[in-house]
Backbone bond lengths (Angstrom), bond angles and torsions (degrees), N, CA, C in turn:
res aa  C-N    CA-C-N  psi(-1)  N-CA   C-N-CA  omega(-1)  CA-C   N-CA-C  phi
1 X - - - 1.468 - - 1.530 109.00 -
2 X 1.519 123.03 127.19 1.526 112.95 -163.61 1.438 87.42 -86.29
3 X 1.776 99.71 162.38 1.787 117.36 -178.83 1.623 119.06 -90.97
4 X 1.834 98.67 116.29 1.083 110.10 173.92 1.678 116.77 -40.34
5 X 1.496 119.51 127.96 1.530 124.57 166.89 1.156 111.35 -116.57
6 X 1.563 96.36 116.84 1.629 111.35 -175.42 1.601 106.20 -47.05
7 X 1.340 106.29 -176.85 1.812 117.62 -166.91 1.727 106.91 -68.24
8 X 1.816 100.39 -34.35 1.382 117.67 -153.91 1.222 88.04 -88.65
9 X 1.234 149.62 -20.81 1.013 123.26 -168.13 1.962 119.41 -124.58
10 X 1.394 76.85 17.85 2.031 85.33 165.30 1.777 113.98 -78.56
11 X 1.162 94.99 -149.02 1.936 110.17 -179.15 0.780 102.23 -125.70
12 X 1.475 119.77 130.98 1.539 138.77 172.49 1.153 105.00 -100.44
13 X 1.485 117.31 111.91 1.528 124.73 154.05 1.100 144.51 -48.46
14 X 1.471 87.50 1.18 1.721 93.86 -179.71 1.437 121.16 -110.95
15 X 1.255 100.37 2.96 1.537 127.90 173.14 1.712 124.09 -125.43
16 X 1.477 105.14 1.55 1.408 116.68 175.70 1.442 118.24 -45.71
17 X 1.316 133.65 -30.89 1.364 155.05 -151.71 2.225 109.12 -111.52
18 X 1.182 99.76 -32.87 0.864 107.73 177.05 1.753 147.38 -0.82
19 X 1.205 101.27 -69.52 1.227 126.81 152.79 1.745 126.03 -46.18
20 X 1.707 102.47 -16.32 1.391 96.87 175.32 1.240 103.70 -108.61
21 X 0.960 116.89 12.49 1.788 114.90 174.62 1.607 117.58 -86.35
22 X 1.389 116.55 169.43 1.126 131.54 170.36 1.246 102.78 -69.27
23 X 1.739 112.05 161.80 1.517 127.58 175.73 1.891 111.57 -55.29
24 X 1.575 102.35 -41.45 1.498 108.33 178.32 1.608 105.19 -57.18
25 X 1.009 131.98 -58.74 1.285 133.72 -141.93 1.733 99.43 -98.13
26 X 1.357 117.64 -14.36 1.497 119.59 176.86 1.770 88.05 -76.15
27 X 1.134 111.67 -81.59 1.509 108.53 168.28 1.925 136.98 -24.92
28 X 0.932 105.67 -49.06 1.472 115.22 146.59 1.333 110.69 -34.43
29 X 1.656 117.95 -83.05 1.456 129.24 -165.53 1.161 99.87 -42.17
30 X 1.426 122.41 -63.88 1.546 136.74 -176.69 1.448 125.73 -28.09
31 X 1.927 103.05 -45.50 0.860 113.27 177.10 2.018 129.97 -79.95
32 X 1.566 100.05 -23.60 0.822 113.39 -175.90 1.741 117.14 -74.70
33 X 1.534 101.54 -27.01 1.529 112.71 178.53 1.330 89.96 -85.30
34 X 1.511 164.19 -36.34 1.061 154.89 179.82 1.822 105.69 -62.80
35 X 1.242 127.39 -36.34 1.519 131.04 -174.69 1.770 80.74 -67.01
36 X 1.647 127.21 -64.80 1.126 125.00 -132.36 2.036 90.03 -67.06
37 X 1.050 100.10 -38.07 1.749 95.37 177.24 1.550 113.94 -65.82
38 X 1.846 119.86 -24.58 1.351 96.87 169.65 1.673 114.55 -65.13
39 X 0.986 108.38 -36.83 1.321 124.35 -165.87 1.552 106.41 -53.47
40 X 1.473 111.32 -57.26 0.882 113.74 177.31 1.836 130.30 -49.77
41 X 1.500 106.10 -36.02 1.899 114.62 152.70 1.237 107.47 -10.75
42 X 1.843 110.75 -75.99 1.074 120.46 -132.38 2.080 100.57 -74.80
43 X 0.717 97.61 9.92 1.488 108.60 178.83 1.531 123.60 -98.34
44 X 1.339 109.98 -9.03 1.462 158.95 161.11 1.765 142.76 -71.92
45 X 1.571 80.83 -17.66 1.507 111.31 -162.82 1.671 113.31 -90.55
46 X 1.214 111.15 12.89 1.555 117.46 -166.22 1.911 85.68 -116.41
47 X 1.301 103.03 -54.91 1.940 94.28 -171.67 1.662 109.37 -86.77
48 X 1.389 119.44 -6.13 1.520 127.24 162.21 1.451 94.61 -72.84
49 X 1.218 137.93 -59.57 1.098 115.29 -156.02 1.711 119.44 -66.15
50 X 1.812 95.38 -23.00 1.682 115.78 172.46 1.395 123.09 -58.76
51 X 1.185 111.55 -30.23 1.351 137.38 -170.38 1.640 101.23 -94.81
52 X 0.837 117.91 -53.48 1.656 126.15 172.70 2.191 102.59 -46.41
53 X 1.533 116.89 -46.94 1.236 107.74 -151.97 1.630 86.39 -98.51
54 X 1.291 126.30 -19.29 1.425 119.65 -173.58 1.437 112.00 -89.19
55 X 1.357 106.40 -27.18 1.910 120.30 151.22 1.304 107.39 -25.61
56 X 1.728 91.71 -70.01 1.594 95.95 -157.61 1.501 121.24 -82.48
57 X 1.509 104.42 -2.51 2.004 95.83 161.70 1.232 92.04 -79.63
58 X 1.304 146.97 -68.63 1.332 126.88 -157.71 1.381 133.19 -48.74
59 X 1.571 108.42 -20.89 1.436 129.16 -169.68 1.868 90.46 -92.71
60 X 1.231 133.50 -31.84 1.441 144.20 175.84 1.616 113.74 -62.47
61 X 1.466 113.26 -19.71 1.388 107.32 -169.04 1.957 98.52 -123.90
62 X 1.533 113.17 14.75 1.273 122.41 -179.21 1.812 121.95 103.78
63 X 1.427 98.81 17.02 1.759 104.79 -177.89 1.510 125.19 -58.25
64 X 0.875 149.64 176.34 1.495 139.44 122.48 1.408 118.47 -102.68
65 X 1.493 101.07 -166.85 1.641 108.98 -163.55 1.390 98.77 -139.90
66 X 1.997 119.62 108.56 1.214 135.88 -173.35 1.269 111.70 -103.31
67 X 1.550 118.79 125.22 1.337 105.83 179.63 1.380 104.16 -108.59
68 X 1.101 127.36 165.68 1.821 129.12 169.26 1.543 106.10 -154.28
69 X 1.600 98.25 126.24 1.500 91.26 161.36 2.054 86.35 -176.93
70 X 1.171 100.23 -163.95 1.966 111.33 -151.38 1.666 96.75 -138.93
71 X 1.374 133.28 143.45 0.736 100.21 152.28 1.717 112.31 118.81
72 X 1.095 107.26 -163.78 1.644 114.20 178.31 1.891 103.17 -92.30
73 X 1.385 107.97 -4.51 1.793 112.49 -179.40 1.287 101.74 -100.87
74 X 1.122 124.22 -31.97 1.699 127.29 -165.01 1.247 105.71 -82.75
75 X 2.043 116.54 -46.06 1.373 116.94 176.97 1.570 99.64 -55.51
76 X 1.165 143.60 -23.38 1.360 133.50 -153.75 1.799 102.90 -103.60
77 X 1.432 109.87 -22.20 1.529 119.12 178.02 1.338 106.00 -74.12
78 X 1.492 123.42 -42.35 1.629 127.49 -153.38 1.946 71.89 -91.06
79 X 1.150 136.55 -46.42 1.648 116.64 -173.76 1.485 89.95 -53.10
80 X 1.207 137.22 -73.17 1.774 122.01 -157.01 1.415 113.75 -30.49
81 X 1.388 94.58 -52.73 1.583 117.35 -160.40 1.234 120.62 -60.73
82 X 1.691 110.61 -35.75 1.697 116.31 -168.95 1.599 84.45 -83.65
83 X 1.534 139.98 -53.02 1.431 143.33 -179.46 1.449 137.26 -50.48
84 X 2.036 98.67 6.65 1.271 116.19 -168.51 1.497 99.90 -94.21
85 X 1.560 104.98 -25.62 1.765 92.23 176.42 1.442 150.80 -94.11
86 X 1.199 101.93 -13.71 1.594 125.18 150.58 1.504 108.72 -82.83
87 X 1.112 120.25 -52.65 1.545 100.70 174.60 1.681 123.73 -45.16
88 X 1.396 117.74 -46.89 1.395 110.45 -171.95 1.705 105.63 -128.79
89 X 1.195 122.56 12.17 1.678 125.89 170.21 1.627 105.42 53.12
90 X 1.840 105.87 45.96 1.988 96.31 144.50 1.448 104.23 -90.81
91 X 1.306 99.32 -151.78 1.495 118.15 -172.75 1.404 89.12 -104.06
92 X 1.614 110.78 166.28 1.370 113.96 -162.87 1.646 94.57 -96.41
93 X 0.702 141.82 6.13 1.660 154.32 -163.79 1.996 90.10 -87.71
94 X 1.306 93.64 -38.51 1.938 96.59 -170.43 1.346 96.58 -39.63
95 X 1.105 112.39 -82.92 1.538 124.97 -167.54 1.082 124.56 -82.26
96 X 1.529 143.86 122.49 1.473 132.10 178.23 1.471 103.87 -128.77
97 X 1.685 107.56 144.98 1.734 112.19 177.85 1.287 80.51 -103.68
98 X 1.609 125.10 136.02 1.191 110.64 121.95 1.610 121.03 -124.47
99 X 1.942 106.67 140.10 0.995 118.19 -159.32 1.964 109.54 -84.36
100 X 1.020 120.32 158.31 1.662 114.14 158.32 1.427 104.99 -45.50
101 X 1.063 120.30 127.38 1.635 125.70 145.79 1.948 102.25 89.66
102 X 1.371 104.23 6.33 1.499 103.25 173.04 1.641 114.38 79.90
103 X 1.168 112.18 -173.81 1.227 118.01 177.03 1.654 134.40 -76.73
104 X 1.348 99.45 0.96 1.521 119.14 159.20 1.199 108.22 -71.33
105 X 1.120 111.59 -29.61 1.824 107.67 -158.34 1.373 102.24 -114.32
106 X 1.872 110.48 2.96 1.699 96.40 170.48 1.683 99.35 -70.99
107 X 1.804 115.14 -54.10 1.184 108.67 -172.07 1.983 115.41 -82.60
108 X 1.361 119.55 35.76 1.198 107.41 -173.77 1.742 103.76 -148.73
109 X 1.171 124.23 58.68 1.558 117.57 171.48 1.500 123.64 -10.66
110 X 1.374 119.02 -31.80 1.103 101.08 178.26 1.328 121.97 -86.26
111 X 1.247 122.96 -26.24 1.691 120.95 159.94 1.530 120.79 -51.45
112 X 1.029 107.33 65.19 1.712 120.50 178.51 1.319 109.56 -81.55
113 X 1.587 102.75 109.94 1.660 92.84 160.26 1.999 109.15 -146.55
114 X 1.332 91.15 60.66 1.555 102.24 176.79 1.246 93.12 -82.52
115 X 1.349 154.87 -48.33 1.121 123.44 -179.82 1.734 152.08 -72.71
116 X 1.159 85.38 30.89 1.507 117.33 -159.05 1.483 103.11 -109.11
117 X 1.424 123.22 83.50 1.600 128.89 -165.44 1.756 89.16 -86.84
118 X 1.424 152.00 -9.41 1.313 138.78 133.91 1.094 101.35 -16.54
119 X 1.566 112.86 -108.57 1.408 135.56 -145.07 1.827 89.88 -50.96
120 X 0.998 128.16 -58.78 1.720 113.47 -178.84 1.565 96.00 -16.36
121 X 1.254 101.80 -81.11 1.559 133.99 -166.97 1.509 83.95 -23.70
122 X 1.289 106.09 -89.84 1.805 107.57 -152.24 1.698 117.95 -60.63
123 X 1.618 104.29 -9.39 1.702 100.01 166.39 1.847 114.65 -81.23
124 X 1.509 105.55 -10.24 1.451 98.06 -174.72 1.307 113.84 -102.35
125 X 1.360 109.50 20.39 1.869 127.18 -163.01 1.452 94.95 -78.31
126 X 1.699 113.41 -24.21 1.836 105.63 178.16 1.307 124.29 -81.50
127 X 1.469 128.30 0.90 1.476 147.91 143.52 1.415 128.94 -48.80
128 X 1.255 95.55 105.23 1.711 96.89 167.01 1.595 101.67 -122.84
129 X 1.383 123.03 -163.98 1.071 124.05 -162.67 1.748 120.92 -92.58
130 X 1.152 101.76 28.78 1.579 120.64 153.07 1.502 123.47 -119.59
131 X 1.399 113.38 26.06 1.840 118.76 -176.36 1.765 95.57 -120.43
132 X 1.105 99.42 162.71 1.527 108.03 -173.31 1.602 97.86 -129.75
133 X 1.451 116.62 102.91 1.027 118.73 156.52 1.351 147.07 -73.34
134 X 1.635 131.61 125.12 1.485 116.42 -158.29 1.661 91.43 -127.89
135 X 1.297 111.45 116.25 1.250 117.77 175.43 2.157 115.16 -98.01
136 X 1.381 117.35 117.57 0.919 114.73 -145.51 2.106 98.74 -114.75
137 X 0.916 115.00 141.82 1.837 115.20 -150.28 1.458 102.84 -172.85
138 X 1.640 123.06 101.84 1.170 113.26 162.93 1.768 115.74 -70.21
139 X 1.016 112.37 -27.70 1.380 119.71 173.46 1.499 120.99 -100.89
140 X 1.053 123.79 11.00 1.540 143.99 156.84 1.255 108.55 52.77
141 X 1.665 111.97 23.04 1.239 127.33 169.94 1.579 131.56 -114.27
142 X 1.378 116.66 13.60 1.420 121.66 -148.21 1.709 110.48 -90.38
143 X 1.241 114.32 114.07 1.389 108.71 -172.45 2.237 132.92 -38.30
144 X 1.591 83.06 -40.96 1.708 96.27 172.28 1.366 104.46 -71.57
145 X 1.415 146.29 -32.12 1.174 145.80 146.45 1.102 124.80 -18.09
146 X 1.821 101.52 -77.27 1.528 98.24 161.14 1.387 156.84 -93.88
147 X 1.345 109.35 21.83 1.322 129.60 155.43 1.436 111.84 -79.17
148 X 1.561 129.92 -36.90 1.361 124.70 176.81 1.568 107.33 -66.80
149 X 1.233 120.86 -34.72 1.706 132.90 -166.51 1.617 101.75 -77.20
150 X 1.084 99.88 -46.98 1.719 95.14 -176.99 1.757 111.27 -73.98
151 X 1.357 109.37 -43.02 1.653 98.80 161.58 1.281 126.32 -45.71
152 X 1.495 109.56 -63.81 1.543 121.56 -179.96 1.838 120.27 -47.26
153 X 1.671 92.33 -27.63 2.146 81.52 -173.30 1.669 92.20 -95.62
154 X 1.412 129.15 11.32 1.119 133.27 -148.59 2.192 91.94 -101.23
155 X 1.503 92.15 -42.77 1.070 114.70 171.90 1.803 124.23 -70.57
156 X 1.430 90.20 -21.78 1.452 82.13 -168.52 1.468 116.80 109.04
157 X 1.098 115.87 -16.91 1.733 114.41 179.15 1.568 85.79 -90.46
158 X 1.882 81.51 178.65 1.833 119.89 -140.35 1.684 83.39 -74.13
159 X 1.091 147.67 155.33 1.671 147.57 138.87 1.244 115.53 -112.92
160 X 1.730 95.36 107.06 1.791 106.42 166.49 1.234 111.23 -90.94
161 X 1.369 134.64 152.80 1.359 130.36 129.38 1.496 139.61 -98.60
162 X 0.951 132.63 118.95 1.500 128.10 -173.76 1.392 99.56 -105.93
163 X 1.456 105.43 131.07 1.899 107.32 174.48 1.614 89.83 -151.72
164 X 1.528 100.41 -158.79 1.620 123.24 170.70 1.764 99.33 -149.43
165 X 1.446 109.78 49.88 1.667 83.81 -174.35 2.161 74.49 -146.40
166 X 1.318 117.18 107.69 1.478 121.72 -172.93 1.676 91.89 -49.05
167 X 1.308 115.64 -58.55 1.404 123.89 -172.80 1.630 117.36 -71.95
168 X 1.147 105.28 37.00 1.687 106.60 177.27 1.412 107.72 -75.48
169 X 1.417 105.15 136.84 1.395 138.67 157.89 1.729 106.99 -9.54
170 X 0.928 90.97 -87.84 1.580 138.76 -158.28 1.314 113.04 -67.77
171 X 1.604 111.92 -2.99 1.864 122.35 162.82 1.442 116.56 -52.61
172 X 1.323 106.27 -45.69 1.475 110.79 -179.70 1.637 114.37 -44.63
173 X 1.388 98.64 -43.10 1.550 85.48 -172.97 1.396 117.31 -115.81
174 X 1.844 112.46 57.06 1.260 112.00 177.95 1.952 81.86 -140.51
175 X 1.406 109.30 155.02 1.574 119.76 174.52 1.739 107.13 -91.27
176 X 1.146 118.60 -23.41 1.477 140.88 146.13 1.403 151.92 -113.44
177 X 1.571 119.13 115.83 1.160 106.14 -141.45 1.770 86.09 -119.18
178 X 1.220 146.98 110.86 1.367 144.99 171.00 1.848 107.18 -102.46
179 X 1.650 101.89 114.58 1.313 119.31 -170.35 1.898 101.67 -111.98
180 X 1.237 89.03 127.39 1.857 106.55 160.79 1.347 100.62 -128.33
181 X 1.315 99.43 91.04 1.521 124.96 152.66 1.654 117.90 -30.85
182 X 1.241 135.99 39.64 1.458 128.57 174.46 1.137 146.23 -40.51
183 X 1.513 101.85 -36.80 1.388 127.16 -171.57 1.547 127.43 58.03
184 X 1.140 124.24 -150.17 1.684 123.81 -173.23 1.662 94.16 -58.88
185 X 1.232 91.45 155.93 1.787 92.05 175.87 1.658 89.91 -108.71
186 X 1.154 97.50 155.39 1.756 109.07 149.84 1.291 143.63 -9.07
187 X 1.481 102.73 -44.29 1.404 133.13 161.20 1.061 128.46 -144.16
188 X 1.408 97.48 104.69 1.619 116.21 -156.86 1.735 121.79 -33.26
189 X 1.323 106.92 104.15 1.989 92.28 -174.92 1.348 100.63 121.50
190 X 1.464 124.33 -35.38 1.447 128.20 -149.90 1.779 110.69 -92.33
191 X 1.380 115.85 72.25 1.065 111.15 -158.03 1.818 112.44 -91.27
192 X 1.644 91.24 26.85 1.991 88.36 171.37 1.127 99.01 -68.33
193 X 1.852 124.89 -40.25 1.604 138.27 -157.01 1.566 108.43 -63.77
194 X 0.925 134.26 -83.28 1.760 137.58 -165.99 1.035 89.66 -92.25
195 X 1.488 151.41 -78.03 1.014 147.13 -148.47 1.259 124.81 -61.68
196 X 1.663 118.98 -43.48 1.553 129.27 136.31 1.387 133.40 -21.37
197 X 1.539 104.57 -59.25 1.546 104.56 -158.16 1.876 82.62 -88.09
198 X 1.795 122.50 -39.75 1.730 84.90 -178.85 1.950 102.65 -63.40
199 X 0.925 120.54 -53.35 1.677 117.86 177.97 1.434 112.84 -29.05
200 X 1.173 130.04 -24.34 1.618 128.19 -177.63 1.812 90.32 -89.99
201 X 1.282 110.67 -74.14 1.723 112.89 177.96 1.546 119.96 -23.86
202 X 1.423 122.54 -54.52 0.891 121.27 177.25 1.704 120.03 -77.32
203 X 1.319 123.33 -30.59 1.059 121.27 161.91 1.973 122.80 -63.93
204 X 0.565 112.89 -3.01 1.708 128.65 -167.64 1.510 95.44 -124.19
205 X 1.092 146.96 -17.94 1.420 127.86 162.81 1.340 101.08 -107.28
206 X 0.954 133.04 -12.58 1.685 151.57 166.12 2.208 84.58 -53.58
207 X 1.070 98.41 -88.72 1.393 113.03 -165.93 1.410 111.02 -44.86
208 X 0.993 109.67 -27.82 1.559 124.03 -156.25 1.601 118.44 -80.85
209 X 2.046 91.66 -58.43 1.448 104.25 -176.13 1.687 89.56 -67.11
210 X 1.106 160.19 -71.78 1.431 175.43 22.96 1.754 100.31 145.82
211 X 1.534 108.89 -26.04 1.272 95.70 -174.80 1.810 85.43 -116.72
212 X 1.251 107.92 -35.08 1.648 87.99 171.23 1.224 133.14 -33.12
213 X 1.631 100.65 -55.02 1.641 131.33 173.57 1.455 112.32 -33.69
214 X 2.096 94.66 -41.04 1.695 84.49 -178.22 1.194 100.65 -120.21
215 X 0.827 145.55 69.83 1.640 171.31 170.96 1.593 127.95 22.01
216 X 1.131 89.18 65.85 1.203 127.21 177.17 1.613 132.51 -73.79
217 X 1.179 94.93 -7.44 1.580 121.75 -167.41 1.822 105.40 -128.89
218 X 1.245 109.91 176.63 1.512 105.69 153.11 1.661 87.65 -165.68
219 X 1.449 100.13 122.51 1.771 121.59 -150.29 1.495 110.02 34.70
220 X 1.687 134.59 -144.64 0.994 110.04 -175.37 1.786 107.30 -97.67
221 X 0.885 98.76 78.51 1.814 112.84 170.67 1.225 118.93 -117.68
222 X 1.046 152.52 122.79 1.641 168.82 160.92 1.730 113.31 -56.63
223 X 1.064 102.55 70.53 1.854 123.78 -167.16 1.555 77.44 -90.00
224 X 0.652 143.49 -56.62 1.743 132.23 -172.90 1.583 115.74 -83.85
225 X 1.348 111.79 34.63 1.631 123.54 156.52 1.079 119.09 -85.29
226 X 1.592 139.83 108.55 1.283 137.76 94.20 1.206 134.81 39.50
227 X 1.465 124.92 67.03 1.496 114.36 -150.72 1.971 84.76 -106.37
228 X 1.186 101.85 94.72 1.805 107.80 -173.08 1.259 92.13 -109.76
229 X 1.884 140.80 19.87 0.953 116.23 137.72 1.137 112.38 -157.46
230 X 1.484 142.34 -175.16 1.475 145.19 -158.61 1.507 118.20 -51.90
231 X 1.613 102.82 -41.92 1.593 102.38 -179.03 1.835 104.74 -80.78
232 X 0.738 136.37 -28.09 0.953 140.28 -152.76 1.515 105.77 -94.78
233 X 1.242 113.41 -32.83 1.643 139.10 173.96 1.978 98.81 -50.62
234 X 1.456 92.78 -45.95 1.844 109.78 -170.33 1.366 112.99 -96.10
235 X 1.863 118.19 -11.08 1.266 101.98 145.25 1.063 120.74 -84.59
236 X 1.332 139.88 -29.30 1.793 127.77 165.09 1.594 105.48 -42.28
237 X 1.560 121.30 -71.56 1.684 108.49 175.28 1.511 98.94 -27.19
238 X 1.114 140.51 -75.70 1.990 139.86 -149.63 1.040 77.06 -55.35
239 X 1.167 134.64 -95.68 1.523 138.70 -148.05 1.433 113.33 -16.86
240 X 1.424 106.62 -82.81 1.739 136.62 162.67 1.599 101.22 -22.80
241 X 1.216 120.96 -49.88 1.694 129.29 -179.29 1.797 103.53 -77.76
242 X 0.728 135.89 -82.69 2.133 133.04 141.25 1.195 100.45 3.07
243 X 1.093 154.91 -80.63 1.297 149.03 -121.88 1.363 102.67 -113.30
244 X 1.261 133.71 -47.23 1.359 137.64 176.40 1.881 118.24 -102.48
245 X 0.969 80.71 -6.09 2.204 75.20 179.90 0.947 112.67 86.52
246 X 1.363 120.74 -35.93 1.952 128.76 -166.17 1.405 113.63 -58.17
247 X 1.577 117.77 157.37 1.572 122.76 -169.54 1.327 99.71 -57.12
248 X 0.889 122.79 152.88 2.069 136.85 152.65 1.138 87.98 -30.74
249 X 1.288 146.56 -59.98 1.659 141.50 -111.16 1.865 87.06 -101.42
250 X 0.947 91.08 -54.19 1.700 91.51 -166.98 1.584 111.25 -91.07
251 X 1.207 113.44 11.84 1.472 118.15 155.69 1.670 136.10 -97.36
252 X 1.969 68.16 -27.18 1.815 79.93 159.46 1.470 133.58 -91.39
253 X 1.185 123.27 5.19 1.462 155.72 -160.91 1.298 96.44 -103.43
254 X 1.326 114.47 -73.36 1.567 123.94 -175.33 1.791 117.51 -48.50
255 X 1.644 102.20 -28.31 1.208 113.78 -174.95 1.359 103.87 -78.50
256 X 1.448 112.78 -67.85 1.535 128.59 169.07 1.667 94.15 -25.93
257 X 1.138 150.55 -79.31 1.518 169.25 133.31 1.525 85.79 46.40
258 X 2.112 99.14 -81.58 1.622 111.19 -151.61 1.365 101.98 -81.80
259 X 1.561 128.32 17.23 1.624 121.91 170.86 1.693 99.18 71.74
260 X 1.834 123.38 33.25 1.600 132.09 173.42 1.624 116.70 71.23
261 X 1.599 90.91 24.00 1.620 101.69 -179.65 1.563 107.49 -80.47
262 X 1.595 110.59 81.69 1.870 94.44 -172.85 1.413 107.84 -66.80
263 X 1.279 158.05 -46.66 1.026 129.06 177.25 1.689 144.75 -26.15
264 X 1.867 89.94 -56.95 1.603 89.24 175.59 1.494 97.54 -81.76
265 X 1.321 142.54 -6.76 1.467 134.89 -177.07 1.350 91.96 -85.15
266 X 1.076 157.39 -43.30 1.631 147.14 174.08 1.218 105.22 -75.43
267 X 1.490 156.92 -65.39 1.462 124.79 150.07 1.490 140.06 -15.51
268 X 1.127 107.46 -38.64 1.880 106.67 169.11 1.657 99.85 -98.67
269 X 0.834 126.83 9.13 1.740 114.64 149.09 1.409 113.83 -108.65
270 X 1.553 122.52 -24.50 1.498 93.72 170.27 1.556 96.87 -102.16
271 X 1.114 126.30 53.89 1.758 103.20 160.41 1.764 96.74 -161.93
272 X 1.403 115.32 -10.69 1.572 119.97 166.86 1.512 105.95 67.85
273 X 2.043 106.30 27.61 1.403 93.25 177.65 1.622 116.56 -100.60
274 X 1.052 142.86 -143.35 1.609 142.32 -163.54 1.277 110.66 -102.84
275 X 0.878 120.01 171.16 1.774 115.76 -176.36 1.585 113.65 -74.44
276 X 1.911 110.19 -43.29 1.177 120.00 165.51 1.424 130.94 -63.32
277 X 2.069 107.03 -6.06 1.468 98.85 163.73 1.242 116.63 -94.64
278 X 1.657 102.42 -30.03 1.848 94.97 -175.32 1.344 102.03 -66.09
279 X 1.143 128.77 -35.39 1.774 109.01 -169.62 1.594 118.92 -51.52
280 X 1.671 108.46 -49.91 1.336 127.46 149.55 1.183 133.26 10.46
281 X 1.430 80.12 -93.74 1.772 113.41 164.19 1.470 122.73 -63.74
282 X 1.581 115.72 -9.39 1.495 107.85 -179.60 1.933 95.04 -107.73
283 X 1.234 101.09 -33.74 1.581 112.28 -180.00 1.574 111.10 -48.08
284 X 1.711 108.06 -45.67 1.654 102.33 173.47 1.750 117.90 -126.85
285 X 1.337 100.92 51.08 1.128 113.57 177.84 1.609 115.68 -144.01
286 X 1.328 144.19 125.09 1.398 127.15 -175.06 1.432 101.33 -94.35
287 X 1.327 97.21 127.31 1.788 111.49 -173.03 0.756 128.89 86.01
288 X 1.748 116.71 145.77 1.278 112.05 -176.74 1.567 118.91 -72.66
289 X 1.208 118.85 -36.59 2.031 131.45 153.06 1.999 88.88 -13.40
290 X 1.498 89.92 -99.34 1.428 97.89 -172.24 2.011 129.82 -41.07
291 X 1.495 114.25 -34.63 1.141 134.14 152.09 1.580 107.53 -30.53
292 X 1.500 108.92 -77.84 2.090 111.31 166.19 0.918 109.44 -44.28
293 X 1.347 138.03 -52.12 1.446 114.27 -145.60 1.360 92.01 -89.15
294 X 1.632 130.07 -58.09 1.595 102.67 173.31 1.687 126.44 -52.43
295 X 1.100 140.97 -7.67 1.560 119.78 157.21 1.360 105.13 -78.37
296 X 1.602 138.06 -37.72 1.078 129.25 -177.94 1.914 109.78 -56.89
297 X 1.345 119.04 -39.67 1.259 103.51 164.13 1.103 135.68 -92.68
298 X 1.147 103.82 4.05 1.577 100.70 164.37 1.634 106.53 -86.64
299 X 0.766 127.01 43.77 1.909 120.92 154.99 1.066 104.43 -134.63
């Protein structure tokens, strides 16, 4: 029986020639197969969004969010993952990458051990049926993939799959399967290119909508940033000034106040209540949205 070759790893005709082109037009091509993989997301956007709301009951009753994958997908999972905690201020425990072969082998290609459906297995052993597993596979075939996936639904946690190959393997044993159809990359095999940049897209609105959901934001503002250093200290002031209207002066005061806590510091500027109510109100309320509107009704 001849061997199925996933999408990503055929010849693209539209890049066959390649190599005889100019720097402009290699770049061009490059770019144009990179649009065709955003594009391709949006075709994606019906079981992302499934995966996004079934995330967030599990993450509602104390879950986390496991990623696994090897490779040019995994380096791009453990980026979501380390960027989840300054971006929106959980604990770093929320989200975990783990890669094939550990953290030697994020920075060292040659420590390959994606094919090793064991070690999947024994990194997804911290899953029970409040973790959301996201198994990550441009070729939707990768052995550490599916050793983590078959533990995890085994347990009872959430099973995603993220690939680019419609006909992946490895559907069977995910309850969600979100496909960006990419096809051949650019260079035949080379799946950092299309398969990457949709694999980064979908992981980043993956992460994104997921903390919106739990309110993490207030409109699109980053109230759960981390200001761990000087510039970042002075985008919370903008923010605080954006969001409420109030002078610089007394937004930065209020902040200085909560020790750079923007949440309860944007609650006592839009509702002018006490320090001991906004905490309150943020303590049993998710978000700062919801935070206002309960002090606003409570008077």
């Amino acid at each position: 029986m001849p061997q199925v070759v996933p999408p990503t790893e055929r010849r693209n005709p539209r890049t066959a020639d390649i190599d005889t082109l100019e720097s402009r037009e290699v770049l061009r091509l490059i770019q144009q197969e990179d649009a065709r993989a955003v594009e391709a997301v949006g075709a994606a956007i019906d079981p992302l969004a499934r995966a996004v709301d079934e995330a967030h009951l599990r993450l509602s009753r104390g879950g986390t969010v496991h990623y696994f994958g090897a490779g040019a997908s995994g380096r791009l999972a453990v980026l979501d993952a380390t960027e989840i905690t300054p971006t929106f201020g959980v604990a770093r425990e929320l989200f975990t990458a783990h890669f094939a072969g550990g953290p030697a082998a994020v920075a060292d290609s040659s420590v390959d051990r994606e094919d090793s459906e064991a070690l999947g297995a024994t990194d997804a052993e911290v899953l029970d049926e409040t973790g959301v597993a996201i198994g990550i596979t441009a070729s939707g075939s990768t052995p550490y993939v599916a050793g983590a996936l078959r533990v995890a639904r085994a347990a009872g946690a959430l099973t995603v799959l993220v690939t680019c190959d419609p006909d992946a393997p490895l559907r069977e044993l995910a309850e969600i399967t979100v496909v960006a159809a990419t096809g051949p990359e650019a260079l035949t095999g080379s799946t950092r290119l299309k398969a990457g940049t949709a694999t980064k897209v979908i992981l980043n609105a993956f992460s994104t909508a997921l903390m919106i959901k739990a309110g993490r934001t207030y409109g699109n503002l980053m109230v759960g940033l981390v200001a761990t250093n000087g510039k970042l200290g002075e985008r919370a002031v903008r923010l605080l000034v954006e969001a409420t209207g109030e002078e610089e002066a007394s937004c930065r005061a209020v902040l200085t106040d909560t020790g750079g806590n923007i949440p309860e510091a944007l609650v006592r500027l839009l509702t002018g209540c006490s320090p001991e109510q906004a905490r309150s109100a943020l303590e049993q309320h998710p978000g700062v949205r919801a935070a206002v509107a309960a002090v606003a009704g409570a008077r």
